[in-house]
ZADO-1210 file (C-alpha; in nm, 4 decimals, padded with zeros to 6 digits):
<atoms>
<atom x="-06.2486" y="06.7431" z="-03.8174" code="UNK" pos="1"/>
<atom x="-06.5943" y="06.7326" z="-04.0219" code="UNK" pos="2"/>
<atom x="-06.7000" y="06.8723" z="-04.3166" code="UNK" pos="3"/>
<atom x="-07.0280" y="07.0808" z="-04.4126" code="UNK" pos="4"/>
<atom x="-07.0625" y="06.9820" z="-04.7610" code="UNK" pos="5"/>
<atom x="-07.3459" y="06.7329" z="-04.8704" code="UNK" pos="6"/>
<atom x="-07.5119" y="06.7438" z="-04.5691" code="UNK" pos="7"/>
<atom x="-07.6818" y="07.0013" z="-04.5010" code="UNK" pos="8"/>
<atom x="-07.5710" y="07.3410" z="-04.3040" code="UNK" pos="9"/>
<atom x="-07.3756" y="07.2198" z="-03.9717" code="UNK" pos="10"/>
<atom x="-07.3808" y="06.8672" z="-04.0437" code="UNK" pos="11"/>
<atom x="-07.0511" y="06.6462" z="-04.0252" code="UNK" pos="12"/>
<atom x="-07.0140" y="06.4637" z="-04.3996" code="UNK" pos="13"/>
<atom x="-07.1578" y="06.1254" z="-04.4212" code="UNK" pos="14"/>
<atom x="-06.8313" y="05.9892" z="-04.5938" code="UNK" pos="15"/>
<atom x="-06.6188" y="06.1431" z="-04.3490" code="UNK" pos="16"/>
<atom x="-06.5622" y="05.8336" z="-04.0968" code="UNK" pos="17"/>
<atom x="-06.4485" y="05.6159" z="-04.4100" code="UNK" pos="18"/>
<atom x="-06.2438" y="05.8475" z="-04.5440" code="UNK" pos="19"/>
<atom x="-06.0443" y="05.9318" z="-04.1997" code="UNK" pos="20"/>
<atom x="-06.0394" y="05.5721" z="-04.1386" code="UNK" pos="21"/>
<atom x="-05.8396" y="05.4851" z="-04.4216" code="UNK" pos="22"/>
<atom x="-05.5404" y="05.6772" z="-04.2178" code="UNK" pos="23"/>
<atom x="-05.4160" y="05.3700" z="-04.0716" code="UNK" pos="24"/>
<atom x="-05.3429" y="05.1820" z="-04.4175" code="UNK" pos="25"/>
<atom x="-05.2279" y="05.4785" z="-04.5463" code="UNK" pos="26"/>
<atom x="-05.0038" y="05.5367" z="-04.2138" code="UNK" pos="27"/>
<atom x="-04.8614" y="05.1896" z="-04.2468" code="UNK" pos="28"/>
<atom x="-04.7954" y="05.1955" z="-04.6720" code="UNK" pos="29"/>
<atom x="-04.5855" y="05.5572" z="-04.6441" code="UNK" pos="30"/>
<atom x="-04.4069" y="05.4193" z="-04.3188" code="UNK" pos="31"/>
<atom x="-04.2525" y="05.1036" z="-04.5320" code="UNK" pos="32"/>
<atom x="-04.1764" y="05.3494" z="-04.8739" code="UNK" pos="33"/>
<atom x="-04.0090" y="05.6099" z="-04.7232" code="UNK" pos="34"/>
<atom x="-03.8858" y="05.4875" z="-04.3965" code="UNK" pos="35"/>
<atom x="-03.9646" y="05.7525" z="-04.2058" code="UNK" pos="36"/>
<atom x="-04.1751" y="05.7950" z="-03.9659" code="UNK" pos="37"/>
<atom x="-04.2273" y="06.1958" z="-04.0140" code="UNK" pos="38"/>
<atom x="-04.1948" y="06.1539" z="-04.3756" code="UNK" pos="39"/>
<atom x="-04.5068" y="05.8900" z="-04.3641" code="UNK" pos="40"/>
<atom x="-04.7035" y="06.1452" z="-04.1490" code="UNK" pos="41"/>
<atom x="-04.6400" y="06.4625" z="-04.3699" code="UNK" pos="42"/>
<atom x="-04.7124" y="06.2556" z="-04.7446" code="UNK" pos="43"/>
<atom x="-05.0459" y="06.1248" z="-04.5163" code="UNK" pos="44"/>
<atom x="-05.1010" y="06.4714" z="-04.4263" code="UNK" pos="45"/>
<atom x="-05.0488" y="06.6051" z="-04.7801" code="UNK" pos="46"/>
<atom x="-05.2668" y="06.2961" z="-04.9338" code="UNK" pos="47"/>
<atom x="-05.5895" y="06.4567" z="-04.6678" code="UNK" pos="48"/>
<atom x="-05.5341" y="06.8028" z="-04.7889" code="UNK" pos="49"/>
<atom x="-05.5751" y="06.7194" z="-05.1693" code="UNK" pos="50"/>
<atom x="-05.8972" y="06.5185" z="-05.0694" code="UNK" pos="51"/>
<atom x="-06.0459" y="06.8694" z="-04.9043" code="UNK" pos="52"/>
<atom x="-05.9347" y="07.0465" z="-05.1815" code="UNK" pos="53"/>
<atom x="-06.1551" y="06.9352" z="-05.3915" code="UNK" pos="54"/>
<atom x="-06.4919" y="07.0069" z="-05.4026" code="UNK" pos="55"/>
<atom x="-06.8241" y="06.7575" z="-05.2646" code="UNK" pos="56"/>
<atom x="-06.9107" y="06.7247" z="-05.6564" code="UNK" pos="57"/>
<atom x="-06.5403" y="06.6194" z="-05.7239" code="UNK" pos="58"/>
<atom x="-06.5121" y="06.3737" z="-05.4369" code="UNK" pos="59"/>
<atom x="-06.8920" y="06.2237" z="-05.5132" code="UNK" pos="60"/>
<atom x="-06.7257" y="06.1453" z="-05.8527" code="UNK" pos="61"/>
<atom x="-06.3896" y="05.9475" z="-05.7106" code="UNK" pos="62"/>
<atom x="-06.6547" y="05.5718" z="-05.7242" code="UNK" pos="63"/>
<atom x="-06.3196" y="05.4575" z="-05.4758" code="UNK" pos="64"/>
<atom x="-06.2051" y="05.7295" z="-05.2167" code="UNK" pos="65"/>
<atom x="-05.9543" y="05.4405" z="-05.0660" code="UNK" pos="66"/>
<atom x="-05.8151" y="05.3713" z="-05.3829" code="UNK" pos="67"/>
<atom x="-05.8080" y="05.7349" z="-05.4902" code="UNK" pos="68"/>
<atom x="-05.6331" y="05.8138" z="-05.1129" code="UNK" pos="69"/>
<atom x="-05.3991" y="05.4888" z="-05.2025" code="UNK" pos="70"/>
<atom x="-05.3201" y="05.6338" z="-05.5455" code="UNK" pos="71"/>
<atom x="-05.1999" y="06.0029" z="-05.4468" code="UNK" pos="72"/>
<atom x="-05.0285" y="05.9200" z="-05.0995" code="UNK" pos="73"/>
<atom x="-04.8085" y="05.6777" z="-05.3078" code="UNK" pos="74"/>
<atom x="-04.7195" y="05.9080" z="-05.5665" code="UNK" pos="75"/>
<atom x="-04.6717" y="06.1632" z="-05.2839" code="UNK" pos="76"/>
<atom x="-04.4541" y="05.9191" z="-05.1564" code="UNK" pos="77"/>
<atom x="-04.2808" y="05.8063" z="-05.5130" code="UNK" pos="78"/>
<atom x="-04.1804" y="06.1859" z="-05.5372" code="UNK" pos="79"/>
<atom x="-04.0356" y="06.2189" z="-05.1835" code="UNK" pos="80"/>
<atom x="-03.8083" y="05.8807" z="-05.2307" code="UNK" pos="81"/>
<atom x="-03.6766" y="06.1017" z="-05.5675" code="UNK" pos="82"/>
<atom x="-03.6131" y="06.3678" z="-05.3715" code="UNK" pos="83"/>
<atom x="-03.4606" y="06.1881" z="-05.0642" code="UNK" pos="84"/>
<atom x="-03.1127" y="06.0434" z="-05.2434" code="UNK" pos="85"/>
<atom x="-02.9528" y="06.3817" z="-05.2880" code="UNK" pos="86"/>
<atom x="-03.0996" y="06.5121" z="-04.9235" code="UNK" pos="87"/>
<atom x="-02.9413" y="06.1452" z="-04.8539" code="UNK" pos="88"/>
<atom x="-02.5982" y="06.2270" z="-04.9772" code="UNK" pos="89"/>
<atom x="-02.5432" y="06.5436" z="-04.7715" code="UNK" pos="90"/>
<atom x="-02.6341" y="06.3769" z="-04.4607" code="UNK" pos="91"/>
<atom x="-02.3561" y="06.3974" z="-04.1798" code="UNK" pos="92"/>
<atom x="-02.3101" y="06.0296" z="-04.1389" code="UNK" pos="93"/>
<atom x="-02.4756" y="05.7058" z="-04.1989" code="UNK" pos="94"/>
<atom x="-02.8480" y="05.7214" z="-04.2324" code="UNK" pos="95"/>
<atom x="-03.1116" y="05.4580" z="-04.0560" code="UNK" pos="96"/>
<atom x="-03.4490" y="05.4331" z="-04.1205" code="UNK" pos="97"/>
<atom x="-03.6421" y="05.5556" z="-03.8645" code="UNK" pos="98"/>
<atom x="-03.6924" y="05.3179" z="-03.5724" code="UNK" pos="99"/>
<atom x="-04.0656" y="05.2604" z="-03.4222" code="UNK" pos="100"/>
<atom x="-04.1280" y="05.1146" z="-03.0885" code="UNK" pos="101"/>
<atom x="-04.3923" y="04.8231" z="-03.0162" code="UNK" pos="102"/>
<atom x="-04.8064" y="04.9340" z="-03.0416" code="UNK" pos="103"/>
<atom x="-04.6567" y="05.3117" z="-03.1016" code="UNK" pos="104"/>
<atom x="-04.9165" y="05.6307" z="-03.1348" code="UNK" pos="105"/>
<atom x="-04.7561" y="05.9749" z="-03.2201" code="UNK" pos="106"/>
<atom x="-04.9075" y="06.3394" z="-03.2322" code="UNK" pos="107"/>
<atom x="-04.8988" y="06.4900" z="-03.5691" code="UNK" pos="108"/>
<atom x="-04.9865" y="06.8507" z="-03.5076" code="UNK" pos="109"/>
<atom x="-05.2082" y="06.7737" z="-03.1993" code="UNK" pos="110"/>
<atom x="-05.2240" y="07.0539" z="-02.9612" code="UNK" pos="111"/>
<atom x="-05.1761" y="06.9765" z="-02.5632" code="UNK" pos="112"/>
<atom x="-05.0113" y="06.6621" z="-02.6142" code="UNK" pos="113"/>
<atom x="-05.3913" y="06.5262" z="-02.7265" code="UNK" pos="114"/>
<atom x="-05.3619" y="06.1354" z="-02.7637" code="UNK" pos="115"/>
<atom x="-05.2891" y="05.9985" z="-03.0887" code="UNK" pos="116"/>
<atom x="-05.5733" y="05.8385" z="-03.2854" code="UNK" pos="117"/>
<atom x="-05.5176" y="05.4796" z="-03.2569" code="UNK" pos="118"/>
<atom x="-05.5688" y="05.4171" z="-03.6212" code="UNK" pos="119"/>
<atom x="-05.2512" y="05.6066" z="-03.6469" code="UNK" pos="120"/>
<atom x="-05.0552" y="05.3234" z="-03.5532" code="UNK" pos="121"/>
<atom x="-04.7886" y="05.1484" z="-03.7546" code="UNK" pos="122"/>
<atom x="-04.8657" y="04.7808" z="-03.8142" code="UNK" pos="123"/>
<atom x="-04.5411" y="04.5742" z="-03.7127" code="UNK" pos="124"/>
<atom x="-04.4469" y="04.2744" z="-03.8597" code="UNK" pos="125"/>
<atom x="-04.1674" y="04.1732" z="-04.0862" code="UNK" pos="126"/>
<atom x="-04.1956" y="04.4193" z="-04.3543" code="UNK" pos="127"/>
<atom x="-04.0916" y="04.6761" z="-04.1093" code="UNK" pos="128"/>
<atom x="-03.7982" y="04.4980" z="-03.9591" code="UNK" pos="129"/>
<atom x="-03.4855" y="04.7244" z="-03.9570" code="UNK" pos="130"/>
<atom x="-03.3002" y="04.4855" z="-04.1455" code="UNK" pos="131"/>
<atom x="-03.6002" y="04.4680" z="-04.3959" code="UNK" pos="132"/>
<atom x="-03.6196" y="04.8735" z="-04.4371" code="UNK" pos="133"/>
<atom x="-03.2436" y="04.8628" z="-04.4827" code="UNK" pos="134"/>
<atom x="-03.2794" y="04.6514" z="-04.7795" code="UNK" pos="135"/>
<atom x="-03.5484" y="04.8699" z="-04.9411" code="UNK" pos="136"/>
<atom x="-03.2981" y="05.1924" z="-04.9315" code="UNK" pos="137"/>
<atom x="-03.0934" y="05.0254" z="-05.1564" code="UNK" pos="138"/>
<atom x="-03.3940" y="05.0126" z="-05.4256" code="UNK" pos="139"/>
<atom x="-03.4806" y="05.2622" z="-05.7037" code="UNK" pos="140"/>
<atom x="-03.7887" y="05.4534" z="-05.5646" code="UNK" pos="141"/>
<atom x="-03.9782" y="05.2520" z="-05.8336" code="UNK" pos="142"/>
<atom x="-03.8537" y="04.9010" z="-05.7114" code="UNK" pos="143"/>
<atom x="-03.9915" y="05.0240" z="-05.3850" code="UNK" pos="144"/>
<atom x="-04.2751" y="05.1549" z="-05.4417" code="UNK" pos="145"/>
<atom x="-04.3554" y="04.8330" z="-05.7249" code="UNK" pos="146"/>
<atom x="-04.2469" y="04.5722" z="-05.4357" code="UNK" pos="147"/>
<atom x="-04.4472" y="04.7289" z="-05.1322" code="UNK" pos="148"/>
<atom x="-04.7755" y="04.7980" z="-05.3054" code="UNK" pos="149"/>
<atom x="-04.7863" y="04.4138" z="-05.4874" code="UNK" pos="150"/>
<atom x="-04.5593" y="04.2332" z="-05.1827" code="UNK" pos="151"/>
<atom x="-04.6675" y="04.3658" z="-04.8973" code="UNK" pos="152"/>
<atom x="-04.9755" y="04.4779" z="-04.9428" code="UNK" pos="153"/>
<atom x="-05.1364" y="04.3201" z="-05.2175" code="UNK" pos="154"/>
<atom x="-05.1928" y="04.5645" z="-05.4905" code="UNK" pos="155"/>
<atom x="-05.2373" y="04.3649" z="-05.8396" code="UNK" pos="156"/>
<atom x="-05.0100" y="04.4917" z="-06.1210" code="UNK" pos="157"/>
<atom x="-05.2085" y="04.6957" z="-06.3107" code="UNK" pos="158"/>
<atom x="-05.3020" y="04.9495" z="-06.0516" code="UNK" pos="159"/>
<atom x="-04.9502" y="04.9328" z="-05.9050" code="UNK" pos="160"/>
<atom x="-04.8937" y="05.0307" z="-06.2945" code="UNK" pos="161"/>
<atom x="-05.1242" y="05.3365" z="-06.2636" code="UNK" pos="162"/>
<atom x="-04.9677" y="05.4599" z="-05.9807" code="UNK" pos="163"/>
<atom x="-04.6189" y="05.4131" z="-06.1033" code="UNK" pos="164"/>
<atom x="-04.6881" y="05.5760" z="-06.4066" code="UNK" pos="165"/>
<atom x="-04.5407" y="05.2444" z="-06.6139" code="UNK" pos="166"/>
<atom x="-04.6485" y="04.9429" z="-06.7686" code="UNK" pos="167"/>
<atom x="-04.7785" y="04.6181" z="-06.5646" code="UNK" pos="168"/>
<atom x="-04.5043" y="04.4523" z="-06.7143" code="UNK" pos="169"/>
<atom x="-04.2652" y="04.7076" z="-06.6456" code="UNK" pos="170"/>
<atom x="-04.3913" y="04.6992" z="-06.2502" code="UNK" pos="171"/>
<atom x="-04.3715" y="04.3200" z="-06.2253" code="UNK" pos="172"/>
<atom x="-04.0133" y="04.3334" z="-06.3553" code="UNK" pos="173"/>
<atom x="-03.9330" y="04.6106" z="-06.0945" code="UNK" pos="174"/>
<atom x="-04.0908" y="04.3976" z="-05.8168" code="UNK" pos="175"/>
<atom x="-03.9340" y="04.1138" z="-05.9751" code="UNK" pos="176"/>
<atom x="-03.5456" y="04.3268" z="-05.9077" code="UNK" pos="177"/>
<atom x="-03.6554" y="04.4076" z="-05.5422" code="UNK" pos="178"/>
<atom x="-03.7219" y="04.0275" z="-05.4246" code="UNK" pos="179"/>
<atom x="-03.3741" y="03.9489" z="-05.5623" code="UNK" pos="180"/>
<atom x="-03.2102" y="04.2033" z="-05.3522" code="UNK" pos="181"/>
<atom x="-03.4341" y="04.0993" z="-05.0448" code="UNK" pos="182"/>
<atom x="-03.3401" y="03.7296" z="-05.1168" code="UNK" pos="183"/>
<atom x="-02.9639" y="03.8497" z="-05.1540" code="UNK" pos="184"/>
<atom x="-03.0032" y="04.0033" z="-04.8333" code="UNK" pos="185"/>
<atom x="-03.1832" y="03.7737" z="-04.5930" code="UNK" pos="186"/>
<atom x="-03.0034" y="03.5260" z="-04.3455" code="UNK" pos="187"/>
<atom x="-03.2165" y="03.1880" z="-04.1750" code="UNK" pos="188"/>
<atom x="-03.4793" y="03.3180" z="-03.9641" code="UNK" pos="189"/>
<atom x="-03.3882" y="03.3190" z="-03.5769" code="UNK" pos="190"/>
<atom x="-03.6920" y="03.2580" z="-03.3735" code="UNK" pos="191"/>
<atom x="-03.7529" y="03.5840" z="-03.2060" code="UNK" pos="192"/>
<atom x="-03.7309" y="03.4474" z="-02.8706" code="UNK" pos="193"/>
<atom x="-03.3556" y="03.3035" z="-02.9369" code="UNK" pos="194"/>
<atom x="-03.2893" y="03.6881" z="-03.1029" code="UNK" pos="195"/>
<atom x="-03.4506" y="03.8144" z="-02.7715" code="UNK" pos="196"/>
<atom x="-03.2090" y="03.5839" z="-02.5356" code="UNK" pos="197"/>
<atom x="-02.9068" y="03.6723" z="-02.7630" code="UNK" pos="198"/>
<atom x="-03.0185" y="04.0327" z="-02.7257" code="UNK" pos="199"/>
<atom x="-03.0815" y="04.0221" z="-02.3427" code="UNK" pos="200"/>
<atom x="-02.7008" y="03.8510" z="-02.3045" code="UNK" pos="201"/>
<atom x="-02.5245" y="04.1813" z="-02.5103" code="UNK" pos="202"/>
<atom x="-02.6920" y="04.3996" z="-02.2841" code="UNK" pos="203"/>
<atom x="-02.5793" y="04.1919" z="-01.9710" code="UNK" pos="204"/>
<atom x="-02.1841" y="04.1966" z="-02.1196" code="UNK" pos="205"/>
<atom x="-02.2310" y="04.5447" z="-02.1964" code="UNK" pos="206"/>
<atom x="-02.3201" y="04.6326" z="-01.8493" code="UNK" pos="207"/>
<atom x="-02.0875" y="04.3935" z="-01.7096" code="UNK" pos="208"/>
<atom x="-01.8070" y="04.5615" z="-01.9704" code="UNK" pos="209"/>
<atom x="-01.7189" y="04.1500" z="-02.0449" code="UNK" pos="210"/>
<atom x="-01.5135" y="04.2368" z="-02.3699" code="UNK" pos="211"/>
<atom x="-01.4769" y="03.8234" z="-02.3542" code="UNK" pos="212"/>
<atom x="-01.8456" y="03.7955" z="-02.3269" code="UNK" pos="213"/>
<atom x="-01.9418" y="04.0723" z="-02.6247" code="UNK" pos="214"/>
<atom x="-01.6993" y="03.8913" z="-02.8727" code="UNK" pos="215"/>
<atom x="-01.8163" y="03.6268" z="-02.8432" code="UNK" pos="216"/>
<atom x="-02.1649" y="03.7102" z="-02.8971" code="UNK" pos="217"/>
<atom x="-02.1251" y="03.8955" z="-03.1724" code="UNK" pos="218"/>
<atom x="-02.0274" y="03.7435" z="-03.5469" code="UNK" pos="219"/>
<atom x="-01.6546" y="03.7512" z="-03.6374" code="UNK" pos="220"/>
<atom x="-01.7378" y="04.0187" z="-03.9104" code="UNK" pos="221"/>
<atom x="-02.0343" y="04.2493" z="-03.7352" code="UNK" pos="222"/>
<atom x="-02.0925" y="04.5545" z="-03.8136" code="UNK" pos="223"/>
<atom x="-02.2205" y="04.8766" z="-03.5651" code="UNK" pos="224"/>
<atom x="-02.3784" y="05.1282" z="-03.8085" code="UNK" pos="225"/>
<atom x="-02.4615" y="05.4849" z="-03.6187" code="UNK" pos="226"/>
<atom x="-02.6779" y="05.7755" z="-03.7229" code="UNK" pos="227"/>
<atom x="-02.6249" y="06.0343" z="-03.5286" code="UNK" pos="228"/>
<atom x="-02.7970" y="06.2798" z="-03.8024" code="UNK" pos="229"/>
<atom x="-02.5115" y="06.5770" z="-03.7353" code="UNK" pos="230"/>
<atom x="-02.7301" y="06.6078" z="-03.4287" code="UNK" pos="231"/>
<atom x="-02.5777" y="06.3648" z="-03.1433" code="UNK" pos="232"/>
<atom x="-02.2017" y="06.2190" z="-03.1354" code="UNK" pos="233"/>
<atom x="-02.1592" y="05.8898" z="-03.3485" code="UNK" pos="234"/>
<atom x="-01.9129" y="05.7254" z="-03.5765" code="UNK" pos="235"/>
<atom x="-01.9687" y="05.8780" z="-03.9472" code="UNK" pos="236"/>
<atom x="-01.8314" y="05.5105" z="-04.0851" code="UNK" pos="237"/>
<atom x="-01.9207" y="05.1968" z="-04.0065" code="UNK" pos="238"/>
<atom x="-01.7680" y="05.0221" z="-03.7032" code="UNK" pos="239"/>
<atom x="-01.6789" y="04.6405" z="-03.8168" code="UNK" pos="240"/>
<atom x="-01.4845" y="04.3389" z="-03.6305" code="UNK" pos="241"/>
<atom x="-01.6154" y="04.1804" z="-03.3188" code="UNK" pos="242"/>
<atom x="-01.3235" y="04.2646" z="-03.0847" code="UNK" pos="243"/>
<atom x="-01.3541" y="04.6146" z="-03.2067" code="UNK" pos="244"/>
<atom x="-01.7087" y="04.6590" z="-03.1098" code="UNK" pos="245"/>
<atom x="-01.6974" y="04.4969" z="-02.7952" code="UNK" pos="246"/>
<atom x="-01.4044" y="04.7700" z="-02.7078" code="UNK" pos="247"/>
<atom x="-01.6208" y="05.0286" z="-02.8209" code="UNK" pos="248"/>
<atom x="-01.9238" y="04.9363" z="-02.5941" code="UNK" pos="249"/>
<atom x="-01.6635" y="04.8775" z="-02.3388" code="UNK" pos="250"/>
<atom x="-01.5442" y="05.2347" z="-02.3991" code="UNK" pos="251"/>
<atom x="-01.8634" y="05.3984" z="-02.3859" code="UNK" pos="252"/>
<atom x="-01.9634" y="05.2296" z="-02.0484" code="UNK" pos="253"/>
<atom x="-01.6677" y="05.3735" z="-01.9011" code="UNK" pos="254"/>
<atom x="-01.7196" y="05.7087" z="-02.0340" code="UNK" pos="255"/>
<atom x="-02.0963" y="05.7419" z="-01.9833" code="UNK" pos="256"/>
<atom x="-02.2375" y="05.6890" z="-01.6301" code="UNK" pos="257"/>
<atom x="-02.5745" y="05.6886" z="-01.5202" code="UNK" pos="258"/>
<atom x="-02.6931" y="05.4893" z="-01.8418" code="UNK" pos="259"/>
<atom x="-03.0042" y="05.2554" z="-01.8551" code="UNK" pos="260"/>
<atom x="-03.0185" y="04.9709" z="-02.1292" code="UNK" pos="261"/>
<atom x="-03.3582" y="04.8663" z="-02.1365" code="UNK" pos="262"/>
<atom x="-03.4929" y="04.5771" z="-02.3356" code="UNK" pos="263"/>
<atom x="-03.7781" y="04.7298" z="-02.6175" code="UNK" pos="264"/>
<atom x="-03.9121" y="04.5624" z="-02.9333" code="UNK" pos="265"/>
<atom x="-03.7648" y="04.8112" z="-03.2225" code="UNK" pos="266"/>
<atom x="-03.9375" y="04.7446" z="-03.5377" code="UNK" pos="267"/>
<atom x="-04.1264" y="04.4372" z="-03.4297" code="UNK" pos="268"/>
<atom x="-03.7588" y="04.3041" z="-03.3183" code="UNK" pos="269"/>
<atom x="-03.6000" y="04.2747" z="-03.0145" code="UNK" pos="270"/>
<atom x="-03.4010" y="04.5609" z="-02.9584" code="UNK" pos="271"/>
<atom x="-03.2712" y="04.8007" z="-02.6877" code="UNK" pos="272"/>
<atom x="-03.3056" y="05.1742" z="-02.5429" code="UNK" pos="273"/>
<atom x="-03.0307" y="05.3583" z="-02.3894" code="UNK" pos="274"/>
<atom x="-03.1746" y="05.6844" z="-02.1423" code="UNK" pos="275"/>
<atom x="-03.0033" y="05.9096" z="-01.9655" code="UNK" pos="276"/>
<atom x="-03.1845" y="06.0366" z="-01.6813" code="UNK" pos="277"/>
<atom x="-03.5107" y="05.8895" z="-01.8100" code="UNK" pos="278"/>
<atom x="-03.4238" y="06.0591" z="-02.1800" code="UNK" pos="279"/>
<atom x="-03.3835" y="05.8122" z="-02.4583" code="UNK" pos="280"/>
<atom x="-03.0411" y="05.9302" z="-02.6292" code="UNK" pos="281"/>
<atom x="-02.9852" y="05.5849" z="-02.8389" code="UNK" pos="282"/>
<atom x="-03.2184" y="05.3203" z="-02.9894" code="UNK" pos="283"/>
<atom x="-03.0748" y="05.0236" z="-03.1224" code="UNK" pos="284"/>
<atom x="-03.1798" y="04.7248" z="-03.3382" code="UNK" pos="285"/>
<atom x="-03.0150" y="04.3758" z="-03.4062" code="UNK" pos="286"/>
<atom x="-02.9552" y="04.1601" z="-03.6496" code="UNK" pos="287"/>
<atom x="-02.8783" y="03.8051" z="-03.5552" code="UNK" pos="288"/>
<atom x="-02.8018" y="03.4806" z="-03.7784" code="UNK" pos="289"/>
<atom x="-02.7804" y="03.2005" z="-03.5435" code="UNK" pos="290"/>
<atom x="-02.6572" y="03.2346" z="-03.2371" code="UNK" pos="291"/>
<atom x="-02.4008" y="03.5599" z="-03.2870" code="UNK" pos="292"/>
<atom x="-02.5253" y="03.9190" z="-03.3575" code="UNK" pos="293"/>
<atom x="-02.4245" y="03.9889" z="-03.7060" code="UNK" pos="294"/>
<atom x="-02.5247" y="04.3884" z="-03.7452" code="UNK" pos="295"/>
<atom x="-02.5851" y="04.6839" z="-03.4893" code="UNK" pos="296"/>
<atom x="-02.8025" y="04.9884" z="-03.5753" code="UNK" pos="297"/>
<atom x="-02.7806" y="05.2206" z="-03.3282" code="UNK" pos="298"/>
<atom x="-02.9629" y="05.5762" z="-03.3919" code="UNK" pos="299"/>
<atom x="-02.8697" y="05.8764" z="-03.1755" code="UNK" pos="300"/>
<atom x="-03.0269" y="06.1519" z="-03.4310" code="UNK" pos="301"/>
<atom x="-03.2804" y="06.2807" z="-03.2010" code="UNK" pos="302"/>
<atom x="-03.5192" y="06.4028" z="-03.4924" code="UNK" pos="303"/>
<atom x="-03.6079" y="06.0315" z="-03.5022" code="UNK" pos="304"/>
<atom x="-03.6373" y="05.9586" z="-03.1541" code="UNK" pos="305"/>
<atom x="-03.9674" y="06.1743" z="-03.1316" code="UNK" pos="306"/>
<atom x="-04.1713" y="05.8642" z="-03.0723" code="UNK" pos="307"/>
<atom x="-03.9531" y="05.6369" z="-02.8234" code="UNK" pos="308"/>
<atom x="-03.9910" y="06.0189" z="-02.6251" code="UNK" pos="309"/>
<atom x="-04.1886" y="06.0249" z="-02.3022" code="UNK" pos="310"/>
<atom x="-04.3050" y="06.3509" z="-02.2120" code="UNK" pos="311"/>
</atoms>
């Protein structure tokens, strides 16, 4: 993509590479507010198209193009979290954020299955744990949007403020709500290799269908949450009680042959992939506190299994 203007006739603008490379960050911020990995691309998408809107004069005026690119993708964003809660609430089940494998590209609107740019990749770390994004669904879009810009990435108050659209004050009181609910939320850190073993173990039972063995992996009071989207068959409530579950995955082995479990990092977590005939069907992430799984997110809506798909 280049640009003509400022240049002279044919040539690519100057201020092109640092505005394109900005995509990453920008990639990465929209991912964490809106959970979605689409969503992030199209409010990314939309943020490039107001920049080549304007014209050379109006962009030689912004003196910060990042923090001008920073300012309308997360307002982009701030509108699409208002929006989201009533597309939300006629959903056909339970809704998961969007699940991202390990050192992911994806094609936005490449043709011929081009490869990604690899500043299109999602940074993964513990701010886009599945447990993590859970969390931030249950914030106001301004919590969100106050607690990732400061938190996460670093934003003082005041221009978190600007982009908000309320006080500094106001913004450190609303990223002041979200830590509570994070703190409410979080369990003891499991090192991620004792996660990974636990993790590893479930998909042994599973395959071995060792009801015994699932129970007692899994916490007295776990929980299997399934998005299937309206799209794929999945539970529209909430599965909960470790004997229950354990039947369940007992259940499906019986009823589903031909299925591969294979052990992926989801989310920067250790996780698992279900294919059928090399297809990817389920994707599912794990909480664990201690030694026992305490919460199961499995997603089967195939709209968000566009990057775990291989061809």
């Amino acid at each position: 993509m280049t640009s003509e203007s400022g240049a002279g006739p044919g040539r690519p603008d100057p201020s092109l590479s640092a505005i394109m490379s900005e995509r990453r960050r920008l990639i990465n911020l929209a991912y964490r507010l809106l959970g979605s990995l689409a969503e992030a691309e199209d409010a990314v998408q939309e943020t490039y198209a107001r920049w080549y809107a304007m014209s050379a004069e109006q962009q030689g005026a912004i003196e910060s193009p990042a923090a001008w690119l920073t300012t309308v993708a997360s307002r982009i964003c701030l509108d699409v979290l208002g929006s989201a809660r009533a597309r939300r609430e006629r959903y056909v089940g339970e809704w998961i954020p969007e699940p991202v494998p390990e050192r992911m590209e994806w094609i936005s609107g490449r043709p011929g299955g081009a490869p990604a740019d690899p500043a299109d990749r999602v940074t993964l770390d513990e701010s886009v744990s599945m447990a993590f994004l859970v969390v931030l669904e249950s914030m106001t879009p301004a919590e969100r949007v106050a607690f990732i810009l400061h938190d996460v990435f670093g934003y003082p108050f005041a221009e978190v403020a600007e982009i908000v659209g309320r006080s500094p004050a106001a913004c450190r009181q609303l990223a002041s709500s979200a830590r509570r609910r994070i703190r409410a939320a979080q369990v003891p850190a499991t090192p991620t290799a004792r996660q990974a073993a636990i993790v590893r173990d479930f998909k042994e039972a599973w395959e071995a269908k060792d009801i015994g063995a699932l129970i007692g992996l899994l916490d007295p009071d776990a929980t299997v949450i399934a998005d299937g989207g309206g799209l794929a068959p999945a539970s529209l409530v909430p599965i909960e009680g470790a004997e229950q579950i354990a039947r369940l995955y007992v259940d499906l082995a019986d009823q589903v042959s031909g299925m591969t479990l294979l052990e992926r990092t989801v989310n920067g977590q250790p996780g698992l992939v279900a294919q059928l005939d090399g297809v990817t069907v389920t994707v599912f992430a794990f909480a664990v506190d201690g030694a026992r799984i305490t919460r199961i997110w499995a997603v089967r809506n195939p709209e968000k299994l566009r990057p775990w798909t291989t061809g």
